[in-house]
N, C-alpha and C positions, 0 to 999 in steps of 0.2 A: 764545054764539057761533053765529052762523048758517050755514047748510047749504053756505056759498059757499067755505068754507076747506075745507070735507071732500071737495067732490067737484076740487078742485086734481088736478092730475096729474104737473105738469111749471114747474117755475123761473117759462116764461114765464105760465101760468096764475096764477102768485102776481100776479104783477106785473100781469097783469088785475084781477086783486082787490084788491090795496092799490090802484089807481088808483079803484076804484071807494069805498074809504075814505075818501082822502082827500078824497073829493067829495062826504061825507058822504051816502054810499046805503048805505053798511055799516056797521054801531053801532062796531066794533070788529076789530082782528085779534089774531094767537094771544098775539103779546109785547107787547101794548101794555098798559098799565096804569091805564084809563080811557074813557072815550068818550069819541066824535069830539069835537075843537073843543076838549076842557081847554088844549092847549099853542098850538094855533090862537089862541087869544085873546090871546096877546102877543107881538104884531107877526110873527107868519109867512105867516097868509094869505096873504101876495103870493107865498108859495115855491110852494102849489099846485100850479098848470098847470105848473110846470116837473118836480114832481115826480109828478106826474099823467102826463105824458109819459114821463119818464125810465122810470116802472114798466110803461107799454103796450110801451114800446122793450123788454124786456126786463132793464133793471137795478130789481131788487126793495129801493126807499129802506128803510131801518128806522130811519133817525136823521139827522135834519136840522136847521140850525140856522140864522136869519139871522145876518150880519155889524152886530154894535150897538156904541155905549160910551154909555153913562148915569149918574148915579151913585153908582149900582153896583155898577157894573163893564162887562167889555165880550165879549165873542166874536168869535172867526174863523166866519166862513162854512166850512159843512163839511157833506156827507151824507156817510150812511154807506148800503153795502149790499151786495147779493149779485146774480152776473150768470152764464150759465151760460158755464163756461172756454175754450166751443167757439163762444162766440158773437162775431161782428167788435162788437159793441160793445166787449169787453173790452177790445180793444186800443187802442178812441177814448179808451176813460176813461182807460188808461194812457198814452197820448200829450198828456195834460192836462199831465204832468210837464213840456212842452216851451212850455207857454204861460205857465210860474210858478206851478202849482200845485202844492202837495206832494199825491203820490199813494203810497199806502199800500195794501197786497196781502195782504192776510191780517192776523192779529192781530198788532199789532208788542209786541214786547218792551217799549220802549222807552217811553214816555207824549210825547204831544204834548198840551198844555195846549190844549183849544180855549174856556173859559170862565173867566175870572176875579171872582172876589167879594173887592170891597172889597180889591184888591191882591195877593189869593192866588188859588193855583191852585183851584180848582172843579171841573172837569168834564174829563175824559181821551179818549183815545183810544188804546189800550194800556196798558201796566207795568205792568199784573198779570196772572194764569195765570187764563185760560177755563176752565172744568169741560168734560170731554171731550164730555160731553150737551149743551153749549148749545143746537147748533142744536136739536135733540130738545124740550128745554126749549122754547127761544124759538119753535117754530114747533108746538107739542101741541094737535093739531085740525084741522092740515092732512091731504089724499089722505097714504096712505103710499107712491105714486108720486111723489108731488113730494117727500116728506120725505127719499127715497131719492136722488132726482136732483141734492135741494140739499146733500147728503152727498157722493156720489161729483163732482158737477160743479159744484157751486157755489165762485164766486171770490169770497170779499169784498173789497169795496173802498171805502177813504176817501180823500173829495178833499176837500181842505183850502185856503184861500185864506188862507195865512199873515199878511197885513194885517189888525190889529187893527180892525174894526167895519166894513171894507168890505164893503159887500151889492150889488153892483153887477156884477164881474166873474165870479164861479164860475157865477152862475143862468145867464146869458147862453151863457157856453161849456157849460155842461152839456145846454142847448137845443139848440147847434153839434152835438153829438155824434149826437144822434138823427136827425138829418136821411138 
């Protein structure tokens, strides 16, 4: 882990530095479980510069996914991530809700299927109980000013494009947002 997550300070700082990941200048970040490029190599690439963007604007991605069906199976187009509570972005992403997207605000209860293999569910988005250390966890290496600030002010949020394999509409508006 290199020197770029330790001296973090602040939410928007991450999202400096995951931008800089994903652009393949930084081997790796604190939750990720691999280097650059393993999940890159099947068919994401093109999400990049959107999520490149999305993290300089200050929403910090941790999970993204194109809209596919092959087969397979298929996926919803969906990022996931963290935005500081007090930032106007938060209220773009949550105004996504009004363009048909399902928009999700913390960890839900509930499970939203965003991956299917061979007809069954796969891959979640909530229905089951976080350990109260995640973020602690998920982010072990970052400043402990931003570890601090992604505690007390950080929003998570997942935007979901409920259309099975569509890759076309969420990238586009998530672009709309930073502007």
């Amino acid at each position: 882990m290199t020197n770029h997550w330790r001296g973090t300070r602040t939410i928007s700082d991450l999202g400096q530095t995951m931008a800089l990941w994903l652009e393949g200048r930084i081997d790796s970040w604190p939750g990720y479980d691999g280097p650059f490029g393993q999940e890159e190599e099947n068919g994401a690439r093109h999400l990049i510069p959107t999520l490149a963007t999305l993290n300089r604007a200050g929403f910090v991605t941790t999970h993204s996914q194109p809209g596919t069906v092959d087969q397979y199976g298929r996926q919803r187009a969906c990022v996931s991530g963290t935005v500081h509570d007090r930032s106007p972005l938060l209220g773009r992403l949550l105004d996504l809700q009004q363009q048909g997207f399902t928009v999700l605000r913390g960890w839900p209860r509930q499970a939203t299927v965003i991956t299917e293999d061979d007809g069954r569910p796969f891959t979640f988005i909530g229905g089951f109980h976080l350990r109260r250390d995640e973020t602690t966890r998920t982010w072990r290496g970052i400043g402990r000013q931003a570890l601090r600030e992604l505690k007390q002010h950080g929003a998570e949020i997942h935007v979901i494009d409920m259309q099975w394999g569509r890759d076309n509409r969420l990238w586009t508006a998530l672009t709309g947002v930073t502007r």
